[in-house]
C-alpha positions, -999 to 999 in steps of 0.1 A, spaced: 233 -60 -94 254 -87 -91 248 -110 -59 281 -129 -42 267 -164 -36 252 -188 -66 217 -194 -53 190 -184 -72 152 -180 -58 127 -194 -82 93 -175 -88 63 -198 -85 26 -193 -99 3 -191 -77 -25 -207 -98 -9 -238 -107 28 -238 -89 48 -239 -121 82 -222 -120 78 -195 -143 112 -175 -133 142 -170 -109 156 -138 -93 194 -142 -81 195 -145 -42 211 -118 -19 222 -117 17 231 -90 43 268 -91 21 252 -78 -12 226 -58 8 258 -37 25 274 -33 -14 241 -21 -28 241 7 1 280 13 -8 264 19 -42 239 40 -37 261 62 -14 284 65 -42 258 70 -69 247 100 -48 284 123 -46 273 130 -81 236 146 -81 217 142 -112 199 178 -118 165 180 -117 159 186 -156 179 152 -158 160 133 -133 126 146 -152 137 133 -188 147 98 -176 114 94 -154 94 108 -188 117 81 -205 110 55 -183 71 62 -187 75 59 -224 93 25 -220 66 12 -196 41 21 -221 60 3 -250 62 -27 -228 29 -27 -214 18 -62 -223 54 -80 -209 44 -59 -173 12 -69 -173 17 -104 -181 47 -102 -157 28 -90 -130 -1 -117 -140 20 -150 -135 36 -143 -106 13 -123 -87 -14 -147 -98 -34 -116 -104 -61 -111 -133 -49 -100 -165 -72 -76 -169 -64 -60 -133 -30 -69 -142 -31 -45 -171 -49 -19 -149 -15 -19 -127 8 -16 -155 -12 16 -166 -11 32 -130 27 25 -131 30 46 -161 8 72 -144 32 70 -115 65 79 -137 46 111 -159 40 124 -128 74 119 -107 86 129 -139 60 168 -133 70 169 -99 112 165 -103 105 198 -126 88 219 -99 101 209 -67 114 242 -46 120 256 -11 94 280 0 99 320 10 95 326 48 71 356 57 96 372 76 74 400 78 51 383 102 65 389 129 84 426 140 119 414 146 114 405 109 107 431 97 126 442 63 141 408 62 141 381 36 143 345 40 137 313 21 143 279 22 162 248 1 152 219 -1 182 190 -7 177 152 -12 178 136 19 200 108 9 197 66 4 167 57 7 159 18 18 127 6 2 105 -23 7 74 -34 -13 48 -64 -8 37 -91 -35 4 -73 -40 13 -48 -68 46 -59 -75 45 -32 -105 30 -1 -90 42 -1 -55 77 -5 -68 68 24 -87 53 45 -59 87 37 -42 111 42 -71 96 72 -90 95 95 -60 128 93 -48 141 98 -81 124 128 -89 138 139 -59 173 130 -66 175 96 -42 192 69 -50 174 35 -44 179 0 -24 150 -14 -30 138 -54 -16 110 -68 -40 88 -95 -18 106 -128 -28 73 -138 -43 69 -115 -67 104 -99 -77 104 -101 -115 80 -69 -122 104 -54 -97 133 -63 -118 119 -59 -149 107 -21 -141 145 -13 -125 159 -24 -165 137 0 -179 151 27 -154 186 17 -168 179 15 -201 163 49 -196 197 67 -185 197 58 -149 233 59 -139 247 29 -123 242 30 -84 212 47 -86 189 19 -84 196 -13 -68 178 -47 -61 187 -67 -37 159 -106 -34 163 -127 -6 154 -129 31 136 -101 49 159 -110 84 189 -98 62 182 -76 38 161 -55 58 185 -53 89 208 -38 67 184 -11 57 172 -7 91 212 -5 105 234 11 78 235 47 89 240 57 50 203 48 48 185 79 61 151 69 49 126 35 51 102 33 29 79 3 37 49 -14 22 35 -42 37 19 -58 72 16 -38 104 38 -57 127 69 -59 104 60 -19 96 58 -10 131 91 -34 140 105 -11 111 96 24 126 108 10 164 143 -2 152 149 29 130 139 56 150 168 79 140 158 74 103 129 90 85 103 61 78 74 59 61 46 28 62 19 20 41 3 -7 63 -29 -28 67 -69 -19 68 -99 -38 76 -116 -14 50 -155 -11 64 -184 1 40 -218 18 53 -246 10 30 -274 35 45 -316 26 39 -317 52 15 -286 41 -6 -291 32 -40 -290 -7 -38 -282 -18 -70 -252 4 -71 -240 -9 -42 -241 -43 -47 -227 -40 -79 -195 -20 -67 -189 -35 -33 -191 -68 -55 -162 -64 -76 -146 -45 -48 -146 -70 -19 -130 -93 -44 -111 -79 -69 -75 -98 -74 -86 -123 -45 -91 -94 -17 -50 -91 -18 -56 -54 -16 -51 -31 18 -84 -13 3 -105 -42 -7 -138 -43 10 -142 -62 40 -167 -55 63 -203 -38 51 -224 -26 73 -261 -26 56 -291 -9 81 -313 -34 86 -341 -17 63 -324 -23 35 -305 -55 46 -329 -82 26 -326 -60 -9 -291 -57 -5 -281 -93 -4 -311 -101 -30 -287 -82 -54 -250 -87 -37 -243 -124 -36 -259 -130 -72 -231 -106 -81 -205 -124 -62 -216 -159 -75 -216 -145 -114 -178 -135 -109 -157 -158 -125 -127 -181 -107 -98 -198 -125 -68 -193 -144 -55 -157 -139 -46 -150 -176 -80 -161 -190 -96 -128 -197 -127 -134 -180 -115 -146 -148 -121 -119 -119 -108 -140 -90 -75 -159 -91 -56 -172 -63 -42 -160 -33 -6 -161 -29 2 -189 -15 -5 -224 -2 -3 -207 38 -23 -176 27 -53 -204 16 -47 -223 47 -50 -194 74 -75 -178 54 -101 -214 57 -90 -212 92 -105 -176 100 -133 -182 81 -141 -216 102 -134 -199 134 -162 -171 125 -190 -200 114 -179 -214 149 -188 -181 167 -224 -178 152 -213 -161 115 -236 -177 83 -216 -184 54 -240 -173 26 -218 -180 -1 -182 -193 -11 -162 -224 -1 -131 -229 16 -123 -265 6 -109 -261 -30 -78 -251 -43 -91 -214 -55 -112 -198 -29 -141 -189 -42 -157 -158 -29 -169 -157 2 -197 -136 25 -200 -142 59 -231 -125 76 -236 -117 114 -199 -122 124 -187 -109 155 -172 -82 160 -139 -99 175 -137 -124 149 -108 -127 129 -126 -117 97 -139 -86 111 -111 -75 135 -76 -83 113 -70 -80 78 -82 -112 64 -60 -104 28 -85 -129 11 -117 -133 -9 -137 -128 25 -164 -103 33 -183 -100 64 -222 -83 58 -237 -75 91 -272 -58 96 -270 -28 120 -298 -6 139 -286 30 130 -262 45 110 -247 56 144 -243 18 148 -227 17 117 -202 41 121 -193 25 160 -183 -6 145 -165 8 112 -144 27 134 -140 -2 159 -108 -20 144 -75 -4 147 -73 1 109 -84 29 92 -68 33 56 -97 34 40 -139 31 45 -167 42 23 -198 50 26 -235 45 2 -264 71 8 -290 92 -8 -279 117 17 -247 135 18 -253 151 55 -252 112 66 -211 113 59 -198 98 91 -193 117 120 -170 119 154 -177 133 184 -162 171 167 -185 170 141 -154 158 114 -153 128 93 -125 105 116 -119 78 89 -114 88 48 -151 79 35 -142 79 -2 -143 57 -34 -109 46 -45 -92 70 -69 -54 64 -77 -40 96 -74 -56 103 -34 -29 93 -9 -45 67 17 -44 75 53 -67 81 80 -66 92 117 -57 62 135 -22 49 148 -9 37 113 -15 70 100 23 76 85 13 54 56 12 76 29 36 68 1 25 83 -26 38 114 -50 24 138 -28 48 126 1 80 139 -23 89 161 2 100 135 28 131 127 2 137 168 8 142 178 41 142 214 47 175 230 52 181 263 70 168 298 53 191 315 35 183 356 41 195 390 43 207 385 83 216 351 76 204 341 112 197 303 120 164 297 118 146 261 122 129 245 92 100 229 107 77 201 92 44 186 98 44 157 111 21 127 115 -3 119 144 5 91 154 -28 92 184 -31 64 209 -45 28 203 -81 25 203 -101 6 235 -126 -12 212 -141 -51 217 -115 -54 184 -84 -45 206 -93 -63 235 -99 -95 220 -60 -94 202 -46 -89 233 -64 -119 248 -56 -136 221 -19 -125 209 -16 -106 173 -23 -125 140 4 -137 120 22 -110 96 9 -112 59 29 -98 39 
């Protein structure tokens, strides 16, 4: 949409600070008419069968413009273009299934019957579009998470504001001219690049907005859900992910997985591996085959196809990145391989961090992994669940029956390997982070049954637990020490 001012924000690469594109800047002015918009764009619903053929369309278009994504996403994002083309797939993935889900979305039949003074009665519910929705994605996938934003609220009839991060708007852009080239009427998406202080208060105030959909670090997410507690939000937030590598685990499969995992696309992922947690059995194999697997992965230029590792985002990323990582080597943690003091970071391992440290405690968003040798796979467990994170964790054993455990006998953190169509989220205080096609239903709140008495009845939906904070050495170090900086 068009922006009111002349300024324009220009897109840097990462790898070697070139400007390799510019995104028109918005304010809180152009934020307000993109809301005005999308309120309009919404007095005239687009069926279902509508919705479905321009999210099959857009899917088609994605496909036929795989390559420009991809090497979209590549230069500004800084990431691999062979990951980069793994996004630009997924996003496709995203839009054939928004486009499944717009055909089949339906209220649900009430057992009235359950209950006596229902007896003979018939009930069901609609479901209706809950209205604008205010969406706001991170630099990290600038292609997909857009998608995971856009795609679901269209299949369920929900017009769009969406904020791109400033550093990586151009997939954004490039995916919402697809939409409109697909048959999106106007109004229906709209993005608005420029300062998260404006754009986002708008979201966050504008009444029209009955939905937040944000991507991105905890304390801006958590900011978000305080602020906006009248609207519906949904956060997709941080992780610390921890990995359990068991005696009996398969060591060469390990290494070779939690490899490419720890530092795929730099470690700018909320599921890359950061801590692993190796009983001390099998501690000396395990590192005889992970760091020669770290050291064969190739840094440099994102879009050489053999690189693995690129850059980080940004010149303050690197800096508080070398900073963490110096901290831990004060505090007794061995730096077994990597370096901090080049432009690219190469991968690095820590081993025998403390628990408190940075690197261990807080989302390090980096090429940084922290290997520490533990007693029992009760140890192991302790300290995986001993952040406040819990997105994501994994687990390698010869032994399904040693699957972590709580104190009730169920798994309390997701111990899985990472598929893309299983929504993250995990018992823990961030646990409203799902934002994925499965979560349609928070566009489509339930309205009241309709039924042969017609009597009101209350549509009721789960919600989240949102639990209490947990009292590990990992909380009580960051309040002595104040929180870490916001990331994304």
């Amino acid at each position: 949409m068009a922006t009111t001012t002349e300024e324009w924000i220009e897109v840097h690469s990462p790898y070697n600070g070139e400007v390799i594109g510019r995104a028109p800047k918005s304010g809180a002015d152009d934020a307000r008419r993109a809301v005005d918009a999308a309120a309009r764009a919404i007095e005239s619903p687009l069926p279902a069968h509508e919705r479905a053929a321009i999210l099959d369309r857009v899917a088609g278009l994605l496909r036929e413009r795989h390559e420009d994504m991809a090497r979209t996403i590549c230069a500004e994002a800084g990431k691999p273009i062979k990951t980069a083309r793994v996004e630009a797939s997924r996003a496709v993935s995203t839009y054939t299934f928004a486009a499944v889900e717009a055909r089949k979305l339906a209220g649900d039949v009430v057992p009235m019957g359950a209950s006596e003074a229902g007896e003979g009665k018939v009930a069901f519910t609609l479901r209706r579009p809950i209205g604008v929705i205010g969406a706001i994605s991170p630099f990290n996938f600038p292609c997909n998470l857009v998608a995971h934003k856009l795609a679901p609220a269209l299949a369920a009839g929900c017009p769009v504001v969406l904020k791109p991060a400033s550093q990586t708007p151009l997939s954004a852009l490039l995916l919402a001219e697809l939409e409109q080239e697909a048959g999106l009427p106007a109004g229906w998406i709209n993005v608005v690049v420029g300062p998260s202080s404006e754009i986002g208060d708008v979201l966050v105030e504008d009444e029209r907005v009955r939905m937040i959909t944000f991507t991105g670090s905890s304390g801006v997410g958590w900011g978000i859900a305080e602020r906006a507690a009248k609207k519906r939000v949904r956060l997709e937030l941080g992780n610390s992910t921890p990995v359990v590598v068991a005696a009996d685990a398969d060591l060469d499969l390990a290494a070779t997985k939690l490899a490419a995992n720890a530092f795929s696309f730099a470690g700018q992922s909320c599921i890359s591996v950061q801590r692993i947690y190796v009983e001390r059995p099998g501690l000396d194999g395990f590192l005889e085959r992970f760091l020669p697997q770290v050291e064969a992965l190739v840094v440099g230029d994102p879009a050489d196809e053999v690189t693995d590792v690129g850059p980080v985002i940004d010149a303050d990323a690197r800096t508080r990145i070398a900073e963490w990582v110096e901290e831990a080597e004060t505090a007794g943690a061995k730096l077994l391989a990597g370096a901090t003091d080049a432009d690219l970071l190469h991968p690095i391992v820590l081993a025998e961090a403390p628990e408190t440290a940075h690197v261990v405690c807080d989302e390090v968003f980096g090429p940084v992994c922290v290997v520490n040798a533990v007693d029992s796979l009760e140890d192991a467990y302790a300290r995986a669940n001993g952040t406040e994170y819990g997105l994501q964790a994994g687990i390698f054993t010869g032994s399904i029956s040693n699957g972590p455990r709580d104190d009730r006998g169920a798994a309390r953190r997701p111990a899985s390997l990472t598929f893309p169509l299983a929504p993250p989220g995990g018992g823990d205080p961030c646990d409203r982070r799902r934002d994925r096609i499965h979560r349609r239903r928070d566009h489509l709140p339930v309205r009241r049954p309709v039924g042969r008495d017609r009597r009101r009845l209350r549509g009721l939906t789960a919600r989240d637990p949102l639990g209490g904070r947990f009292r590990t050495p990992c909380a009580r170090a960051r309040r002595a020490r104040g929180p870490a900086p916001g990331l994304r």
